[in-house]
TORKOLRO-922206 format. One record per residue (C-alpha): residue number from 1; z, x negated, y. Coordinates in Angstrom, 2 decimals, padded with zeros to 5 digits. Example, Ala and Ser with C-alpha at 12.3 -4.5 7.8 and 13.67 -1.06 7.14 Angstrom:
BEGIN
<r><n>1</n><up>007.80</up><east>-012.30</east><north>-004.50</north></r>
<r><n>2</n><up>007.14</up><east>-013.67</east><north>-001.06</north></r>
END
This chain:
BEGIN
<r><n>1</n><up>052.61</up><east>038.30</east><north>-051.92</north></r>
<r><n>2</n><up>055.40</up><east>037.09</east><north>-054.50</north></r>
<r><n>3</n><up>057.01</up><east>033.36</east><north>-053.51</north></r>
<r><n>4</n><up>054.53</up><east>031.82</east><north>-055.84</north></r>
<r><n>5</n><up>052.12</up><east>032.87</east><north>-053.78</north></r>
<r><n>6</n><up>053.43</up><east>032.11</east><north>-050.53</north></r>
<r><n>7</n><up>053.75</up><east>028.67</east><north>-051.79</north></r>
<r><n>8</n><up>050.27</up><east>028.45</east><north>-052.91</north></r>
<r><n>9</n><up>049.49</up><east>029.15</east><north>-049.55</north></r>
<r><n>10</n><up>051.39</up><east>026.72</east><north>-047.94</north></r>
<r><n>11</n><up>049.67</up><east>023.93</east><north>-050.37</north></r>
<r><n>12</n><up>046.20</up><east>025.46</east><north>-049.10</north></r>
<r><n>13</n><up>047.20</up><east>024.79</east><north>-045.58</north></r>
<r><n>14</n><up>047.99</up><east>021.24</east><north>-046.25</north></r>
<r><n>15</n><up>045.49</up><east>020.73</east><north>-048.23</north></r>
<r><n>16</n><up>043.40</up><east>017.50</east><north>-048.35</north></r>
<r><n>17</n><up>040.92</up><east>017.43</east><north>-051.07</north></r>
<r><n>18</n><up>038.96</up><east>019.99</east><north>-052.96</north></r>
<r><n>19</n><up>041.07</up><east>019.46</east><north>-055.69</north></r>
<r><n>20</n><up>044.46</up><east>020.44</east><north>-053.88</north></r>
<r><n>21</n><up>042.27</up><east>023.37</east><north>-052.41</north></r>
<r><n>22</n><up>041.17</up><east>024.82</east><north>-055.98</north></r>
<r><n>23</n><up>044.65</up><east>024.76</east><north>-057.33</north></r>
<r><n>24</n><up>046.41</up><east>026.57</east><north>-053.90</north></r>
<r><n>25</n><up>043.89</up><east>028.90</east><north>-054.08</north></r>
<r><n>26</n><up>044.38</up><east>030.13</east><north>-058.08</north></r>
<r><n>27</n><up>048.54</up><east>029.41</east><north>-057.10</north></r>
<r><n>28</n><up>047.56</up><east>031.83</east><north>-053.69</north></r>
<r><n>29</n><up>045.49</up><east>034.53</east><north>-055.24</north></r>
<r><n>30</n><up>048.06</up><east>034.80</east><north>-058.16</north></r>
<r><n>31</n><up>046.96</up><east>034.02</east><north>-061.40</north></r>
<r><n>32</n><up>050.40</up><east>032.24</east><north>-062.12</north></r>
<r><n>33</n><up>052.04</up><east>035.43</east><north>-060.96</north></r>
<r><n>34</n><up>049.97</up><east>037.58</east><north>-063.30</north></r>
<r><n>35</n><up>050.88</up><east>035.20</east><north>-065.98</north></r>
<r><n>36</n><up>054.84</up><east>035.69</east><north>-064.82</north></r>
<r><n>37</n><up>054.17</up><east>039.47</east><north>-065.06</north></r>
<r><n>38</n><up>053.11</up><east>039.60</east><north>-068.49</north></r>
<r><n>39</n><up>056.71</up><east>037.48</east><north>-069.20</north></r>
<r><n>40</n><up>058.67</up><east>039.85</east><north>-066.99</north></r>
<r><n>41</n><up>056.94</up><east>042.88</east><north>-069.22</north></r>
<r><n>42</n><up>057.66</up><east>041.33</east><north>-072.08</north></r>
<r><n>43</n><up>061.47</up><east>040.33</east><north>-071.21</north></r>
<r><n>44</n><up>062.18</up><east>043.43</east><north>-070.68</north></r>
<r><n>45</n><up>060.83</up><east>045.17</east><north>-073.55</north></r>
<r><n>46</n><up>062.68</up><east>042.59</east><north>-075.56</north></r>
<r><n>47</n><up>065.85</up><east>043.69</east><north>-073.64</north></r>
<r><n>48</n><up>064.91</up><east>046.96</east><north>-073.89</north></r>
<r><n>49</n><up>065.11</up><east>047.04</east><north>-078.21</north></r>
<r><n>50</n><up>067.92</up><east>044.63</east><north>-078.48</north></r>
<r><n>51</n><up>070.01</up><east>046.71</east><north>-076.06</north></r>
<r><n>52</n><up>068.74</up><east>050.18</east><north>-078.04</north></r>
<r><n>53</n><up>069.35</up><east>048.25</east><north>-081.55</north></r>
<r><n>54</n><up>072.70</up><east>047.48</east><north>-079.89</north></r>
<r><n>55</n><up>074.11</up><east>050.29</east><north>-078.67</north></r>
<r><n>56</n><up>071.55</up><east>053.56</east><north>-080.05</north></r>
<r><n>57</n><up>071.13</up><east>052.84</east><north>-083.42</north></r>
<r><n>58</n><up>072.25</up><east>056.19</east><north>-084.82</north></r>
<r><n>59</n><up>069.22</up><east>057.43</east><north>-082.76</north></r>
<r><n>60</n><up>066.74</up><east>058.64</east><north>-084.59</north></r>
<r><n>61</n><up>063.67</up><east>057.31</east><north>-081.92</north></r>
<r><n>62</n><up>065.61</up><east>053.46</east><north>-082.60</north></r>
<r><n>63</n><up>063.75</up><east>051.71</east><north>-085.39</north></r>
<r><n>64</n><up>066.33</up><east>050.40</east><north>-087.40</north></r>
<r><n>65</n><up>064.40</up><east>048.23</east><north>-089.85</north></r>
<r><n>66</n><up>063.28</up><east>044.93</east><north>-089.79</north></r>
<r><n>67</n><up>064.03</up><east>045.55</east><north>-086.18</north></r>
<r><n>68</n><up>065.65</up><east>041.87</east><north>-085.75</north></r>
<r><n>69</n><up>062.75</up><east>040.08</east><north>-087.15</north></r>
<r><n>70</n><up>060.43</up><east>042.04</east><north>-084.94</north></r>
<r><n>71</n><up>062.06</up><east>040.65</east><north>-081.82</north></r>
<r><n>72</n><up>062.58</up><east>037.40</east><north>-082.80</north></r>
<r><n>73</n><up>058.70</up><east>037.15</east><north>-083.75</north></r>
<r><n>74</n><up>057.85</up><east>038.67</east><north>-079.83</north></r>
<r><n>75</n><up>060.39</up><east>035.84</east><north>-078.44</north></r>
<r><n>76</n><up>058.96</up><east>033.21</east><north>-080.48</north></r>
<r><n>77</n><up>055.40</up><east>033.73</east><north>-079.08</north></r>
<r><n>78</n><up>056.89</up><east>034.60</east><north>-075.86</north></r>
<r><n>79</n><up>058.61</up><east>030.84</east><north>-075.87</north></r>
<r><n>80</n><up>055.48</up><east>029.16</east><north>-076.78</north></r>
<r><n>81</n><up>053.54</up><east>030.90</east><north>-073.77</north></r>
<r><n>82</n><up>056.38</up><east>029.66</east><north>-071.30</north></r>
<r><n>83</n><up>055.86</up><east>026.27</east><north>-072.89</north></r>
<r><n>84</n><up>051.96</up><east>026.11</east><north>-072.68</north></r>
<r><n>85</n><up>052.48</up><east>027.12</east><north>-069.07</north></r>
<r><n>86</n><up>054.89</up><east>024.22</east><north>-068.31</north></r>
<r><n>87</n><up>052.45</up><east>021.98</east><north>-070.19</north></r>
<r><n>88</n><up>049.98</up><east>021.86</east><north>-066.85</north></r>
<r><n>89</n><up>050.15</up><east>018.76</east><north>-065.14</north></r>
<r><n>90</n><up>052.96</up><east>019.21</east><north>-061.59</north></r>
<r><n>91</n><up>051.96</up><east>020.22</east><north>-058.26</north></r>
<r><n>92</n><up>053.13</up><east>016.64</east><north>-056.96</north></r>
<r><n>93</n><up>050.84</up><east>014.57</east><north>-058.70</north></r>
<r><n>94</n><up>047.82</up><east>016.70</east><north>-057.24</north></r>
<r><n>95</n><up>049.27</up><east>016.76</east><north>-053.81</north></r>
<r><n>96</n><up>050.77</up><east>013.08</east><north>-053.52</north></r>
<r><n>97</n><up>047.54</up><east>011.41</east><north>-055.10</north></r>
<r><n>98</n><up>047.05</up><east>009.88</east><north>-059.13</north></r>
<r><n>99</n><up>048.92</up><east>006.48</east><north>-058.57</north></r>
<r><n>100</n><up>046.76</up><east>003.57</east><north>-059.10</north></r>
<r><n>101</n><up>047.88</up><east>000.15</east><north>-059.26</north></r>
<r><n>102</n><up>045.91</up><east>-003.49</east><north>-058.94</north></r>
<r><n>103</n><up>047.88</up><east>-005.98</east><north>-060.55</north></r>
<r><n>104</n><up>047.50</up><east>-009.44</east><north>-062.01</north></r>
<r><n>105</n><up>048.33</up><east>-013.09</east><north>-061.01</north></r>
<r><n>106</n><up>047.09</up><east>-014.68</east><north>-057.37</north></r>
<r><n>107</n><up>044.34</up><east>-015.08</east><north>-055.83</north></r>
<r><n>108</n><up>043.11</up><east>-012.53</east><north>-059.04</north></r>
<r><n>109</n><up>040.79</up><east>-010.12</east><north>-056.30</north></r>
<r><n>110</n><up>043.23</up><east>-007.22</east><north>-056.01</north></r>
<r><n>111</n><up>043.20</up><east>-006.71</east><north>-052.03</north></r>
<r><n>112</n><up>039.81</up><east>-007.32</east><north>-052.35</north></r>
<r><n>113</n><up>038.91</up><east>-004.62</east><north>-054.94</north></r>
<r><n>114</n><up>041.88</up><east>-002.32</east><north>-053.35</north></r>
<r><n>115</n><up>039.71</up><east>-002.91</east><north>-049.78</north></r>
<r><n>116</n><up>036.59</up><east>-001.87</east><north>-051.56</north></r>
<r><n>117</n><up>037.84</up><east>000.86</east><north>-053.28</north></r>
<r><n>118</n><up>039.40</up><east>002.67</east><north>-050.07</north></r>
<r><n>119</n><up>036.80</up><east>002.19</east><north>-047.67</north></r>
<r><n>120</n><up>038.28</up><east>-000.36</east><north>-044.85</north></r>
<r><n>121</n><up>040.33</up><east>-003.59</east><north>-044.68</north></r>
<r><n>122</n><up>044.16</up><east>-001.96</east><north>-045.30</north></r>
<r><n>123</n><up>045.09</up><east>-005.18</east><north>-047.47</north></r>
<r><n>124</n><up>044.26</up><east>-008.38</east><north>-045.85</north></r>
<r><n>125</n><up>042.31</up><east>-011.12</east><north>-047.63</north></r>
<r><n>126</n><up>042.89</up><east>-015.18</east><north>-048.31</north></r>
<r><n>127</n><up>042.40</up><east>-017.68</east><north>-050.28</north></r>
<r><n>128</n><up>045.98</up><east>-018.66</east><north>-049.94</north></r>
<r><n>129</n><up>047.89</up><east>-017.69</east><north>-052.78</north></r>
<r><n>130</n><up>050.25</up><east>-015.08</east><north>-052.79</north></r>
<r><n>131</n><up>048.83</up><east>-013.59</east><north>-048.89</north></r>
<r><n>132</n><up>050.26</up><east>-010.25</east><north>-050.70</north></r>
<r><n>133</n><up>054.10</up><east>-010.39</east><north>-050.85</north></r>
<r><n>134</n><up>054.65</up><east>-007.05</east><north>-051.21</north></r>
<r><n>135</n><up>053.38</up><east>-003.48</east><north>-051.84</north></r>
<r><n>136</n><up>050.22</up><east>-002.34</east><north>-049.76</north></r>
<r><n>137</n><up>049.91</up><east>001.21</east><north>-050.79</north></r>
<r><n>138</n><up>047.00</up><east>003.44</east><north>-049.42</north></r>
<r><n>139</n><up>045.83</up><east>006.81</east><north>-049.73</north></r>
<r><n>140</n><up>042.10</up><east>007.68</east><north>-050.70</north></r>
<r><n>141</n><up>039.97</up><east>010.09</east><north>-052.01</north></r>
<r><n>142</n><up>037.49</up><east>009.88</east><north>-054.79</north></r>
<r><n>143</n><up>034.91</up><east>012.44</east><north>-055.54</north></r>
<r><n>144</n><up>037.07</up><east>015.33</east><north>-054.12</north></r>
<r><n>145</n><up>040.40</up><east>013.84</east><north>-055.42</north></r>
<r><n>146</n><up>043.70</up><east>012.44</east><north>-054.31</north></r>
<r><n>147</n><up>044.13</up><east>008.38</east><north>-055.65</north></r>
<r><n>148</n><up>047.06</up><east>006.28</east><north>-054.39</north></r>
<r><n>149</n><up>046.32</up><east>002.72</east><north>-054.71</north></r>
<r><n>150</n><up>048.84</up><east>-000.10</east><north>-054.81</north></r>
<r><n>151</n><up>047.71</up><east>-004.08</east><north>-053.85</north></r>
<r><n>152</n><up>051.08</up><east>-005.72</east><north>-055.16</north></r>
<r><n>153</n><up>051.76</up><east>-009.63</east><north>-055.17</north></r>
<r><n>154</n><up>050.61</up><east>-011.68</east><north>-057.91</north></r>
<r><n>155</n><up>052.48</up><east>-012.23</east><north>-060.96</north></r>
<r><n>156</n><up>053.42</up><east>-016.12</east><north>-061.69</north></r>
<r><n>157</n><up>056.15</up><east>-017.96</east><north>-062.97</north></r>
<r><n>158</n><up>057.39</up><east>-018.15</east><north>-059.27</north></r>
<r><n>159</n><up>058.49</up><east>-021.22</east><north>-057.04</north></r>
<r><n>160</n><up>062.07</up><east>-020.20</east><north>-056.39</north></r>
<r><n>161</n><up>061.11</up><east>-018.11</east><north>-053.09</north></r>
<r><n>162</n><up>063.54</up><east>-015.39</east><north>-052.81</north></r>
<r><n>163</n><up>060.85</up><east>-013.12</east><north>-050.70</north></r>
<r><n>164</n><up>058.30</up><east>-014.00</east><north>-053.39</north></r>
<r><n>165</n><up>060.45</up><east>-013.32</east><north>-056.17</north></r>
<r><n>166</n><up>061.09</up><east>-009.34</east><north>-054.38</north></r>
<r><n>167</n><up>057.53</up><east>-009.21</east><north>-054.08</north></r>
<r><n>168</n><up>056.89</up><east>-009.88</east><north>-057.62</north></r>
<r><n>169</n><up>059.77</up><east>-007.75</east><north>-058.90</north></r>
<r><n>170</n><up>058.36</up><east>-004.51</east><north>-056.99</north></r>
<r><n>171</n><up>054.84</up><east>-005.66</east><north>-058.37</north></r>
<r><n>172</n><up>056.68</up><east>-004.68</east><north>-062.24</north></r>
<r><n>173</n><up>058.42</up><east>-001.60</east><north>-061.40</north></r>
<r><n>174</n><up>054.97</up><east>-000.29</east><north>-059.12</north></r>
<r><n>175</n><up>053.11</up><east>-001.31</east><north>-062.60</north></r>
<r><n>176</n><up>055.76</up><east>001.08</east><north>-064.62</north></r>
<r><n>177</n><up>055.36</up><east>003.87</east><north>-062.33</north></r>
<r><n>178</n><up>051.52</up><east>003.61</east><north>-062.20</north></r>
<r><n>179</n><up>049.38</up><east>006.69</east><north>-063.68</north></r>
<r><n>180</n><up>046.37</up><east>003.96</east><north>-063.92</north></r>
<r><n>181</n><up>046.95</up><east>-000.04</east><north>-063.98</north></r>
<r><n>182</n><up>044.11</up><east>-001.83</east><north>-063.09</north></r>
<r><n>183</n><up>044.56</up><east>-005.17</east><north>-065.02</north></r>
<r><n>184</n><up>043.28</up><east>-007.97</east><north>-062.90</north></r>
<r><n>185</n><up>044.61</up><east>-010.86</east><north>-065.45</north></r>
<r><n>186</n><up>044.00</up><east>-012.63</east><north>-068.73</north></r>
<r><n>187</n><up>043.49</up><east>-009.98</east><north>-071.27</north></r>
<r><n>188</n><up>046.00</up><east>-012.12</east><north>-073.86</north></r>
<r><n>189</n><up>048.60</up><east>-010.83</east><north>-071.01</north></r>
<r><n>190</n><up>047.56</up><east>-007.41</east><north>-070.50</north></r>
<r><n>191</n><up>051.07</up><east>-005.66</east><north>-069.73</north></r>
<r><n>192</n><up>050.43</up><east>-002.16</east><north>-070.95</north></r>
<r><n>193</n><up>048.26</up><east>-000.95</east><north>-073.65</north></r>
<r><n>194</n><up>046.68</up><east>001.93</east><north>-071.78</north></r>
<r><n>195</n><up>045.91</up><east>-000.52</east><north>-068.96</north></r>
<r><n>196</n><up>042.04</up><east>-001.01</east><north>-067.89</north></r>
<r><n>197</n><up>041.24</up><east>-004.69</east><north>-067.96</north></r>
<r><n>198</n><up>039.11</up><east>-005.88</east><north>-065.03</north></r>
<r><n>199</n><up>036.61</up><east>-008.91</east><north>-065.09</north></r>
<r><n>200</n><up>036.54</up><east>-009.21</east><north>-061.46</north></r>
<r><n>201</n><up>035.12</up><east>-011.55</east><north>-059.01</north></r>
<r><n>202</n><up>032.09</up><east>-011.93</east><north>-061.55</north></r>
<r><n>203</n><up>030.17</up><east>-013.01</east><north>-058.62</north></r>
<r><n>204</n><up>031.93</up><east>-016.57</east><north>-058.97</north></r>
<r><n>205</n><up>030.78</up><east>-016.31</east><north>-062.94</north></r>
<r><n>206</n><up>026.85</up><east>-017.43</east><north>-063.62</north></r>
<r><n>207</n><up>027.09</up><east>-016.20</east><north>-067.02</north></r>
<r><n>208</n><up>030.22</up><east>-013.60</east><north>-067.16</north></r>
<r><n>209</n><up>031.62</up><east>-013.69</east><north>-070.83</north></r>
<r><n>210</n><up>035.04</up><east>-012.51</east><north>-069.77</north></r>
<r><n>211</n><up>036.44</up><east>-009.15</east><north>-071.69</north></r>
<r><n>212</n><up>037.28</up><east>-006.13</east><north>-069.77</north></r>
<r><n>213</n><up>035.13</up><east>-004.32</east><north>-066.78</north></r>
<r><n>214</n><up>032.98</up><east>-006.92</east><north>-065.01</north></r>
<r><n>215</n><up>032.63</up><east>-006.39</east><north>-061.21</north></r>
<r><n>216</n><up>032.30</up><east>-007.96</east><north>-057.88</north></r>
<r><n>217</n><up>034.18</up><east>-006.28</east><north>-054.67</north></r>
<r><n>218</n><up>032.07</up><east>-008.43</east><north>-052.95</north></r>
<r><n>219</n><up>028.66</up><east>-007.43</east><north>-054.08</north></r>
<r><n>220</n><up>029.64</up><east>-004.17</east><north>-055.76</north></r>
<r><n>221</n><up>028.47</up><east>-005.15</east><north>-059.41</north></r>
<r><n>222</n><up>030.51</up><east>-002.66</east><north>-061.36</north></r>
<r><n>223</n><up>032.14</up><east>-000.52</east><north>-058.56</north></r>
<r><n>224</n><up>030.64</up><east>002.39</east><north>-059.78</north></r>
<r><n>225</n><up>031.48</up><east>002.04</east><north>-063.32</north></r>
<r><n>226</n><up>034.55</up><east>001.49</east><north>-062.27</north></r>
<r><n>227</n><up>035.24</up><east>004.52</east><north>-059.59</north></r>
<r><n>228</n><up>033.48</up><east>006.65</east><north>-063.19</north></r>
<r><n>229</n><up>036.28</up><east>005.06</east><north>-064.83</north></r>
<r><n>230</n><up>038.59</up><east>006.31</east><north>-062.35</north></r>
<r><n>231</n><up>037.60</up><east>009.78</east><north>-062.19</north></r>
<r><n>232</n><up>037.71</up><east>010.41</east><north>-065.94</north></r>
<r><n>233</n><up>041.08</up><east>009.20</east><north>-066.27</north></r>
<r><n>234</n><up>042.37</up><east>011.16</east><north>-063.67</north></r>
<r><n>235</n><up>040.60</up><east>014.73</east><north>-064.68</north></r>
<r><n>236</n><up>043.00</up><east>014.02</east><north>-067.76</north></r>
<r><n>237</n><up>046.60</up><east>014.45</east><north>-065.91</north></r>
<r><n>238</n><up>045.13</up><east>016.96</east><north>-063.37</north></r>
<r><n>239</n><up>044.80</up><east>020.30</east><north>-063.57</north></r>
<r><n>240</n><up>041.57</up><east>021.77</east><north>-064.60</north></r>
<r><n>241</n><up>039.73</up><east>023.15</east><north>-061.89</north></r>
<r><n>242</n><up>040.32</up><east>026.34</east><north>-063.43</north></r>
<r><n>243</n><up>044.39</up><east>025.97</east><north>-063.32</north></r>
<r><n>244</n><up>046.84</up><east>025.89</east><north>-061.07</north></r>
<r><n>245</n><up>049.35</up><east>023.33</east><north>-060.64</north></r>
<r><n>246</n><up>053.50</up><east>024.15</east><north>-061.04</north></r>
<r><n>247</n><up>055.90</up><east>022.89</east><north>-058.17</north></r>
<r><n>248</n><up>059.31</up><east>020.93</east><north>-059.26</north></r>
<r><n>249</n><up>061.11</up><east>024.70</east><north>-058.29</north></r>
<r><n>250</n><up>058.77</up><east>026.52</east><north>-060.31</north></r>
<r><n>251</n><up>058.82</up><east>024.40</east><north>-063.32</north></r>
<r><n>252</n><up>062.82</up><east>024.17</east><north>-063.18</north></r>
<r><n>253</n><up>062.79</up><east>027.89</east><north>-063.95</north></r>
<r><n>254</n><up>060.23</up><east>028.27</east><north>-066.28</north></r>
<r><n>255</n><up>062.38</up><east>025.45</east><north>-068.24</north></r>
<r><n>256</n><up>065.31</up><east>027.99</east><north>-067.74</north></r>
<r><n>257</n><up>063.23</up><east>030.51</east><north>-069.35</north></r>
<r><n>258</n><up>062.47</up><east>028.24</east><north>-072.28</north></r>
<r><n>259</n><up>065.86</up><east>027.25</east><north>-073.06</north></r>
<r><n>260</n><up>067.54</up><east>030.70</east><north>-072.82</north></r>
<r><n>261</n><up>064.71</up><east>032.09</east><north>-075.24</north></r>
<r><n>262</n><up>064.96</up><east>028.84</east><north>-077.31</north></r>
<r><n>263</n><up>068.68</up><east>030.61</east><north>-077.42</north></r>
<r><n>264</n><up>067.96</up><east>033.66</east><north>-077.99</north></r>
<r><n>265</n><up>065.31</up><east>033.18</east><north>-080.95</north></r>
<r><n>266</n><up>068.53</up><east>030.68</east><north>-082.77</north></r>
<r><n>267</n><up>071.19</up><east>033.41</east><north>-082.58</north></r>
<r><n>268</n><up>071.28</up><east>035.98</east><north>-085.10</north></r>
<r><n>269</n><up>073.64</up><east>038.04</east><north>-082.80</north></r>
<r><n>270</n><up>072.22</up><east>040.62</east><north>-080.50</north></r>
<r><n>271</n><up>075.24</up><east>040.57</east><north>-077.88</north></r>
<r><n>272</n><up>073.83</up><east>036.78</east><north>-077.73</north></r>
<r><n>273</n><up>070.40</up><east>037.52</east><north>-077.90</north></r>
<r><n>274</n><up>070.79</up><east>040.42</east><north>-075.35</north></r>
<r><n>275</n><up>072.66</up><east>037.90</east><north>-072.74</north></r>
<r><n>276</n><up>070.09</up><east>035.14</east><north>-073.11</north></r>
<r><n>277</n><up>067.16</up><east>037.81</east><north>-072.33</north></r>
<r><n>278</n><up>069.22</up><east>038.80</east><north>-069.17</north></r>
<r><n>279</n><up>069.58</up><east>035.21</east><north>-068.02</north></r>
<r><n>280</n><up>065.90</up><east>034.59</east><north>-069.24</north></r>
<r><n>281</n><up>064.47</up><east>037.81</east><north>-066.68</north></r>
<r><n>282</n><up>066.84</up><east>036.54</east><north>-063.76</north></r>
<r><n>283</n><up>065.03</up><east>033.03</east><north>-064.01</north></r>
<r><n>284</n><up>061.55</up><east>035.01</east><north>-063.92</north></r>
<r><n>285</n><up>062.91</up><east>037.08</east><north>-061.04</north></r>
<r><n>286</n><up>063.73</up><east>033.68</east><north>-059.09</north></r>
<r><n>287</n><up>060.38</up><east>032.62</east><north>-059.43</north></r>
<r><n>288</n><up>058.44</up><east>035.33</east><north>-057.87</north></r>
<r><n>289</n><up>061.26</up><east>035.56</east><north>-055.72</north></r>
<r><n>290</n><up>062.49</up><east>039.67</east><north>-056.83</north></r>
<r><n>291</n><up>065.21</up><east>041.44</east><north>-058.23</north></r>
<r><n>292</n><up>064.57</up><east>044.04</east><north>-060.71</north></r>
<r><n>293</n><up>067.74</up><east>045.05</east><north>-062.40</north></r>
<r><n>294</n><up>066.87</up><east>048.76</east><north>-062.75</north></r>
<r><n>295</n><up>063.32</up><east>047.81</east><north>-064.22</north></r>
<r><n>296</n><up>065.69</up><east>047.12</east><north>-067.58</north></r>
<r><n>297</n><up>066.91</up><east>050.67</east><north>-067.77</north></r>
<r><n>298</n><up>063.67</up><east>052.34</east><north>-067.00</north></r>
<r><n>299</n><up>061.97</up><east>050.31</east><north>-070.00</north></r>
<r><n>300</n><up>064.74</up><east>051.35</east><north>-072.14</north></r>
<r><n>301</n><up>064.98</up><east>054.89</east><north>-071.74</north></r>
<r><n>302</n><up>061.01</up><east>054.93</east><north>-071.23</north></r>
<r><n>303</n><up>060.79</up><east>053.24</east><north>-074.86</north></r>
<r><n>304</n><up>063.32</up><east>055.27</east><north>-076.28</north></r>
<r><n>305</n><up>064.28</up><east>058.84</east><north>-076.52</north></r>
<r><n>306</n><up>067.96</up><east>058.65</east><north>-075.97</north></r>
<r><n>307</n><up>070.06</up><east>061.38</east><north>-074.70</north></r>
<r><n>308</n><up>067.80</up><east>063.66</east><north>-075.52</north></r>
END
């Protein structure tokens, strides 16, 4: 097992939902390690013809035409693999929960709905405005995966209360942060254009006209439409069920990788283009957590005849 994989497995062991489970176990059986493999490979037969074109080109086994644009073609598909790669959504999203945030003015339904939605009284409810003050943030899952939802204090013009004001200021920068705002307020002040607008507390409505998703906490009109809701937005910015997920460590080096070949494929020098392949394959060999110096010189004598 490479460090990828040891990593997967710790993520399997802590583990929550069948979500977190399905990406340790492609991270643990190594399909991101395969993937590194076919870099590593390809690194170092890069290496391997820049360092011959370098230093053996009077050889006659060293193809000396077009031999530049041939490796700069191989590093340009080689860059847009890394990239694809760092495309997947991170590891932390999957294992902390999608962050979903109930937010609108006072007595608007949120710790109702956020009560609802997680399965037992974690925010408690009033009809005194502003019984929220501040953040009420609880963990829950959904169909297999991780949510965090946030009950935040109502947004109003405010009555001078320094406490209130705090509340209301972490209520905005929870909303920023959010992967999925739930809207509880007038649709005229709908805060972010990707925001779902909720109709809620149509149960006080005889004849609900009001835009957005109608629903009742209380009587769980809508509830499912609105969990559905949930769900597809979230199977957007997770990983496939068929992918794994990359760790902050794993995608700092894959962003190494990027920018030294992002280097590499600019320079029309081959003492340049040589280094950044050598700093690219010592980022790969951090990530599965090896050293394979001598690899180089075995693919470059291997490739090419020299000495002979």
């Amino acid at each position: 097992m490479d460090l990828n994989a040891v990593e997967g497995l710790a993520d399997l062991l802590a583990a929550e939902t069948q979500a977190q489970r399905r990406a340790a176990l492609m991270m643990t059986e190594g399909h991101f390690s395969q993937q590194i493999d076919t870099w590593r490979q390809t690194l170092l037969h890069l290496s391997a013809q820049t360092e011959a074109a370098l230093d053996f080109s009077d050889e006659d086994d060293v193809p000396s035409s077009d031999i530049e644009n041939a490796i700069q073609v191989q590093i340009n598909d080689l860059y847009l693999r890394c990239k694809a790669a760092l495309a997947v959504p991170p590891a932390e999203r999957l294992r902390d929960g999608v962050r979903v945030v109930l937010a609108g003015p006072p007595n608007a339904g949120k710790s109702t709905l956020l009560n609802n939605l997680v399965g037992h009284d974690a925010a408690i409810v009033s009809d005194v405005a502003g019984t929220t003050r501040d953040r009420i943030e609880v963990a829950a899952a959904l169909d297999g995966i991780a949510f965090l939802f946030t009950d935040t204090a109502g947004l109003h013009e405010g009555t001078g209360d320094v406490i209130e004001n705090i509340g209301m200021e972490r209520a905005r920068r929870a909303m920023d942060a959010a992967d999925i705002l739930l809207w509880l307020g007038d649709a005229a002040e709908l805060p972010r254009q990707d925001a779902i607008l909720i109709a809620a507390q149509s149960d006080c409505f005889a004849e609900d006209k009001r835009p957005g998703l109608s629903l009742s906490a209380l009587t769980g009109e809508g509830m499912a439409a609105l969990r559905a809701t949930l769900l597809s937005h979230a199977s957007a910015i997770l990983p496939a069920p068929d992918q794994f997920a990359l760790h902050k460590r794993q995608r700092d080096e894959v962003t190494l990788i990027i920018s030294h070949l992002s280097q590499a494929a600019m320079s029309s020098d081959f003492i340049i283009v040589a280094e950044e392949l050598r700093l690219a394959r010592n980022a790969v060999d951090r990530l599965t957590g090896r050293a394979g110096t001598e690899d180089l010189l075995d693919n470059l004598f291997s490739s090419f005849c020299i000495g002979k």
